[in-house]
Residue, then its C-alpha position, 0 to 999 in steps of 0.5 A: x710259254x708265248x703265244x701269238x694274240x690275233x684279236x679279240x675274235x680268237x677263244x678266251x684261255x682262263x688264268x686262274x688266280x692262285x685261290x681260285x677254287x672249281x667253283x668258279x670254273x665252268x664247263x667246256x671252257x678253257x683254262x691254264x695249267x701245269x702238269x702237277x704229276x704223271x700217274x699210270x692212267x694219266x697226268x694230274x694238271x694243277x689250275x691254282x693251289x687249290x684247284x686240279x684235276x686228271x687228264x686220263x691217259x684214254x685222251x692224251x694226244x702226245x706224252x707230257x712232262x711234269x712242270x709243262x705248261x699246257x691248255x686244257x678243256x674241262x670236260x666234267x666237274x663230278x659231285x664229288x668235286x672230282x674234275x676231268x680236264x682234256x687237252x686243248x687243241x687251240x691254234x689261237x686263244x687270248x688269255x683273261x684272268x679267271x674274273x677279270x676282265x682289264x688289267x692293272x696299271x702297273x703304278x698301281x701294283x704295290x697295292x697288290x703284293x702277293x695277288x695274281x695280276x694281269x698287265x699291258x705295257x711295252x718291253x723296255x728291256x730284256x736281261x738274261x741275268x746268271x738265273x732267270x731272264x728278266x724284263x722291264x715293262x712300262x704302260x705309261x705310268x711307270x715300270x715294273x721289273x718282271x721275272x720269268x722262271x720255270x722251262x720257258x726261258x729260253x723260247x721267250x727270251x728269243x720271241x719278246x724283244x725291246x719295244x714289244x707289246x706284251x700282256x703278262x699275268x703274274x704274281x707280285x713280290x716285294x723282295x730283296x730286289x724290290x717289287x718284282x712280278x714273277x711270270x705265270x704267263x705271258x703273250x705277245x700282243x696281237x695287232x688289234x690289242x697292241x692298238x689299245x695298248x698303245x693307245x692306253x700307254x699315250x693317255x697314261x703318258x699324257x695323265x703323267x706329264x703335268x706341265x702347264x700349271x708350274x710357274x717358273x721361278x721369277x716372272x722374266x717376259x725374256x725367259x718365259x719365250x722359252x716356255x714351250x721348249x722348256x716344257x717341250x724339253x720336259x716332256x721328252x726327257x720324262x717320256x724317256x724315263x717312263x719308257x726305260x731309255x737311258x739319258x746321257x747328259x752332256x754339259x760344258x765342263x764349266x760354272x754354267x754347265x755343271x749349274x745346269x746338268x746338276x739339277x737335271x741330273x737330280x730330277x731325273x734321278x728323282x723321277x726314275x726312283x719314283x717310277x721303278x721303286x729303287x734307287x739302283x735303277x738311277x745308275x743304270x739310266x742317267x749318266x752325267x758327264x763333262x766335255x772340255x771342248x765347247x762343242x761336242x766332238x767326235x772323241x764324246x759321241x765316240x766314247x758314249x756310243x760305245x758305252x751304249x752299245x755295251x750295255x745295250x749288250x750286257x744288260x739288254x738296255x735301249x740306246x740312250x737320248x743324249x741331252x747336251x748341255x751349255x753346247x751343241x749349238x753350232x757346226x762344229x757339233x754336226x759330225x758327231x751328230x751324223x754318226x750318232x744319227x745312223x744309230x737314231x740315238x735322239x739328241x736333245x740341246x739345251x744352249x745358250x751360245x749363238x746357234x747355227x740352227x740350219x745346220x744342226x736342228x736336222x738332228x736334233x728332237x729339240x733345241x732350246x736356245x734364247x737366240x731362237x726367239x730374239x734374246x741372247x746369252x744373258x739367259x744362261x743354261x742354268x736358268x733355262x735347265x733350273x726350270x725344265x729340272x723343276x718340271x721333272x721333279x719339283x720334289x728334287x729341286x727344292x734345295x736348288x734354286x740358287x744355281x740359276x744365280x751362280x749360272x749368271x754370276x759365272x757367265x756375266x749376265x747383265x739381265x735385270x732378272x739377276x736380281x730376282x735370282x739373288x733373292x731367291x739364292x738369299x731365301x736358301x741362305x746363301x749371300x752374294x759373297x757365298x756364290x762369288x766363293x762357289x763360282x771361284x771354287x767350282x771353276x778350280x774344281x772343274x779345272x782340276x777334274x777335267x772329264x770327271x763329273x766330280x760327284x760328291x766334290x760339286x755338291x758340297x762346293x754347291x752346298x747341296x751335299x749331304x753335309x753342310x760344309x759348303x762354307x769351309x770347302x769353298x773358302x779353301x778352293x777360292x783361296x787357292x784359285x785366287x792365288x793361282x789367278x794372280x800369279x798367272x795374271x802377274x806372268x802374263x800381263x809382262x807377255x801383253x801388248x797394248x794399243x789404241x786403235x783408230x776406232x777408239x778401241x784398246x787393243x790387248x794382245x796376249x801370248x798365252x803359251x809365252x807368258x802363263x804357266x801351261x798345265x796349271x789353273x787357270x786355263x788360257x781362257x780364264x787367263x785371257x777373261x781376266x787380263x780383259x777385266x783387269x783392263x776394263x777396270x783400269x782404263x775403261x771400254x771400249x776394250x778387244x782382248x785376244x789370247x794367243x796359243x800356237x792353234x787357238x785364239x780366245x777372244x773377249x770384248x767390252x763395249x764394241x759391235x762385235x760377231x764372233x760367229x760370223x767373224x770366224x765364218x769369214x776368216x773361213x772363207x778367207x783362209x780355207x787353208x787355216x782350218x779354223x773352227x770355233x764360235x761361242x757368244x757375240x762378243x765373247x768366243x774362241x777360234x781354233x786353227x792349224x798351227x803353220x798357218x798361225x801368222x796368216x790367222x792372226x793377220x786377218x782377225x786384227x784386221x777385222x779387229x781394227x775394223x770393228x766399231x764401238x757399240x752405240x748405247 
C-alpha cells in the first residue's frame, strides 16, 4: 500500500520488526497490519511473527479479506496478553519502524540480511518482471534492488515512478538474484520529507566523490590545466552510476579512442559492481561502442535514442548520459546534439580535436578539451580519459597505465611528457617495441571490426585480458597490417604527384580511389598518413599531403602554419554549393564534399595550399 507522507505533523503509524513482541507495543497507538484470518466474530490481524490480536466484528467499519494491509488502533493489551485492536480511520500518517527513529543507508544493508529495515532514496527504476514488480532505489551511497510482493502491485506500480522519493520498510534477503529488499511497506515522500531526503541524497554524493587527493600519473603543468574538467568530468559520470542513469560511451573507432573509451568503460563497470553488489548490473548500464565517422552523426544519435527509448520501455530505465569520446567537438556533432536535446539526454565530451565551443557547449553538461585552455592535441584522449577512468575506480585501472602511451604512440604526439608515459608503460612490462605492435595491431582490428566495440579481441591485443597472449596476438595482426600497408602504399605512390611550390613546400597529391585498393585495410586515411611519412622520410619538410576520393579529401602536414579548421570554414563560404564539412587537428583533418562539385573543391584547397607558409621554429 502507498500512502501520501505530508509531513512530520501528521500521526505516526508503527511498523513493527518481525521479532517484535506486545510488549513493545502501547496503548492508543497506531500500528501496521495484515489481516492474518477471518473468524465469525471478527478478524485476526497479524503485527510480526510473533505479535497479533482481534479486530471484533462489533467494530469493523466495512468487510476485510485475508492478506489485506490495513492500519489499526490498539485499544487494549488484557492480562492474559490477549490484545484488541480496532480499525484506524487516519486520512494522513508517517510510517516509523516500532524503535527506530531514522534509517539505514542502503551501503549499509549487508550488514542487516534477514533484519526489517527502513530506507530513504530516490526511485532510479521501476520493473514490472514476469513475478513481482521491482524497483532500484538510491540515497547517494549506493543502490538497492527492492521487491514488492502480495496484492499492492499494481496500485503501487502506477503511483511510484522513476525519480520519486520514496520511504520503504522492508526486510533484507541475500538470494539468488543477490541482495534484495523485500517490501513490507512503502510511502511516497511528502514535501517536508522529500526536502531531507535530498538533501541527505547530496551529502551521501558528496562523501562518495573523493577527487582532490589523486595525483595524476605524470606531474604535466600542460595536463594538469585540465584537472577541473577532469574531476568535473568524474564527478558527473559517478553521479549517473549512483543514481541509476545508464552511460553510453561513444568513442572514435580508432587507436586513440579505444585507449580512451577502454579504461572508462572499466571503471565505471567497476564502480557500478561495487554499488548494486552484482555484476549483471554493469551490462544493464554502461554501453561502449565505436563511431566511424570523426564526428557524431545523425545515424549514432538515431541508433542510441532508440536503444534507449526501448529499454527505458522494457526494463523501466532512465534515459542515459551519453559520453563522447576523441569527437564531438565541433559543428558537424550539433544536429545530433539538437535532437537529442529535446529528449534532455545530458552529453558529456571528452576531445581533444580543435573545438567549436560556441556552437556546441550549448548542449553539453561538460566539454574537456586541451585547446580550452591554450594547449593543443599533443594531449590525446586517452591520456585525459586514463585519468577521469582513475578517478572512477583506482581499483580497475591499476593494469591500465600503458594506454596513455599507446594513445600518444598513435596520434603522434610530440610532448615532452611521452616520456614519462613510456616509463610508466615499462613499470607494467611493456617495451616501445610492444606499443608499436599494438598500435599496429589495433589500428587493423579496429578496421576490421568497423562498428563493434571488439570486446574481448581489444583486451587481448591491449594485453589487458584475461589471459597473457597479447604477444602472440599482436605479433600475428602487425605482420599483416605491415603486409597490407605496403601493398597499398606500393599501389598508391604510382597514383601520386609531386611538386615544389613557390613557398617551398612539397606538395603531394593522391588519388586514393585510382591507386589503393577499396574495401580493404588500411583505410584512405592511413593510406594518405603513410604516403606523408614516406615523404617526409625521404625529403624532408616542409611537406602538405592530400588524398583524394570523389567526395572526401585527407589532408596532412609537416612543417608549415596551417588551420585545417578555419581553411575548410572558408572553403564553405567560398562554395556554399560544395557541401563541405569536416575539421580534425590544425594540421592534421579531413574534408567531406558533394561529389559534382569536386573540381571546384580541389581548385580552391590547392590554392589556399600554395598560399600556406612554412612554420617558423
Amino acid at each position: 500500500m502507498v500512502n501520501m507522507e505530508k509531513g512530520d505533523s501528521s500521526e505516526v503509524v508503527y511498523k513493527l520488526r518481525q521479532n517484535s513482541g506486545f510488549e513493545e507495543l502501547e496503548v492508543g497507538k497506531y500500528y501496521h497490519a495484515r489481516v492474518d484470518r477471518l473468524v465469525k466474530y471478527g478478524m485476526f490481524v497479524r503485527l510480526s511473527r510473533r505479535t497479533s490480536g482481534l479486530v471484533h466484528e462489533s467494530i469493523c467499519d466495512r468487510e476485510y479479506r485475508e492478506g489485506e494491509e490495513l492500519v489499526v488502533q490498539l485499544s487494549e493489551i488484557k492480562e492474559n496478553g490477549d490484545l484488541s485492536f480496532s480499525p484506524g480511520k487516519l486520512n494522513e500518517y508517517r510510517t516509523q519502524i516500532l524503535g527506530e527513529g531514522g534509517g539505514i543507508d542502503i551501503d549499509q544493508l549487508g550488514r542487516h540480511i534477514g533484519k526489517t529495515v527502513r530506507i530513504k532514496g530516490f526511485v532510479s527504476q521501476v520493473k514490472q518482471t514476469m513475478g513481482p514488480i521491482t524497483y532500484n532505489v538510491t540515497d547517494g551511497t549506493g543502490v538497492i534492488r527492492c521487491v514488492e510482493l502480495g496484492q499492492a502491485n499494481e496500485k503501487s506500480s502506477n503511483d511510484v515512478n522513476v525519480g520519486s522519493g520514496i520511504q520503504i520498510i522492508g526486510t533484507m534477503r541475500d538470494g539468488k538474484y543477490g541482495r534484495q529488499l523485500e517490501i513490507d511497506h512503502m510511502e511516497m515522500a511528502g514535501v517536508e520529507v522529500l526536502e531531507r531526503i535530498t538533501g541527505k541524497y547530496e551529502e551521501n554524493i558528496d562523501r562518495k566523490i573523493n577527487l582532490n587527493e589523486l595525483e595524476f600519473l605524470v606531474n604535466w603543468p600542460a595536463l594538469l590545466k585540465l584537472r577541473k574538467g577532469v574531476e568535473s568530468s568524474a564527478e558527473i559520470l559517478i553521479r549517473s552510476v549512483l543514481s541509476g542513469r545508464p552511460i553510453i560511451i561513444r568513442h572514435h573507432a580508432d587507436v586513440d579512442g579505444i585507449c580512451a573509451g577502454l579504461p572508462i568503460e572499466k571503471s565505471l563497470k567497476g564502480l557500478v559492481t561495487k554499488i548494486y553488489g552484482d555484476e549483471k548490473s554493469q551490462h544493464n548500464l554502461v554501453k561502449r561502442l565505436a563511431s566511424r565517422a570523426p564526428y557524431y552523426d545523425m545515424e549514432d544519435a538515431v541508433h542510441d535514442l532508440n536503444s534507449a527509448l526501448s529499454s527505458r520501455d522494457r526494463h523501466g530505465q532512465m534515459l542515459p548520459l551519453l559520453l563522447l569520446i576523441d569527437n564531438g567537438s565541433t559543428e558537424e556533432d550539433t544536429p545530433a546534439y539538437e535532437y537529442l536535446n529535446s529528449y534532455d539526454i545530458p552529453i558529456l565530451v571528452v576531445d581533444h580535436h580543435y573545438p567549436n565551443a560556441d556552437e556546441v557547449d550549448p548542449y553539453l553538461v561538460e566539454h574537456v578539451n586541451p585547446y580550452l585552455v591554450g594547449e593543443d592535441y599533443r594531449i590525446t584522449t586517452g591520456m585525459i580519459c586514463a585519468e577521469i577512468a582513475r578517478m572512477i575506480d583506482p581499483d580497475s585501472m591499476v593494469k591500465f597505465s600503458h594506454l596513455p602511451a599507446i594513445s600518444g604512440m598513435a596520434d603522434r604526439s610530440s610532448a615532452n611528457a611521452m616520456a614519462e608515459y613510456y616509463l610508466l608503460a615499462q613499470e607494467l612490462g611493456f617495451e616501445e617495441t610492444d606499443l608499436y605492435r599494438i598500435c599496429e595491431a589495433l589500428d587493423y582490428a579496429t578496421y576490421v571490426l568497423k562498428h563493434n566495440n571488439g570486446e574481448g579481441i581489444i583486451e587481448d591485443i591491449l594485453g589487458v585480458g584475461k589471459e597473457n597472449r597479447f604477444k602472440k596476438v599482436t605479433e600475428l595482426l602487425s605482420k599483416l597490417a605491415k603486409r597490407n600497408m605496403k601493398r597499398q602504399v606500393e599501389t598508391s605512390l604510382r597514383h601520386t604527384h609531386s611538386e615544389q611550390l613557390e613557398t617551398g613546400i612539397q606538395f603531394n597529391r593522391i588519388e586514393i580511389e585510382r591507386g589503393a585498393y577499396r574495401y580493404t585495410y588500411p583505410a584512405p586515411g592511413k593510406t594518405t598518413s603513410s604516403i606523408h611519412d614516406y615523404f617526409v622520410e625521404k625529403n624532408g619538410t616542409p611537406m602538405i599531403t592530400v588524398g583524394y576520393g570523389p567526395d572526401f579529401a585527407i589532408l596532412r602536414s609537416d612543417g608549415v602554419d596551417l588551420d585545417i579548421p578555419q581553411m575548410i570554414e572558408e572553403i564553405k563560404d567560398e562554395i556554399p554549393e560544395a557541401g563541405v564539412s569536416g575539421g580534425g587537428h590544425l594540421v592534421v583533418g579531413s574534408m567531406k564534399f558533394i561529389p559534382g562539385e569536386d573540381i571546384a573543391v580541389r581548385e580552391v584547397l590547392e590554392r589556399k595550399m600554395a598560399e600556406t607558409p612554412i612554420k617558423v621554429k
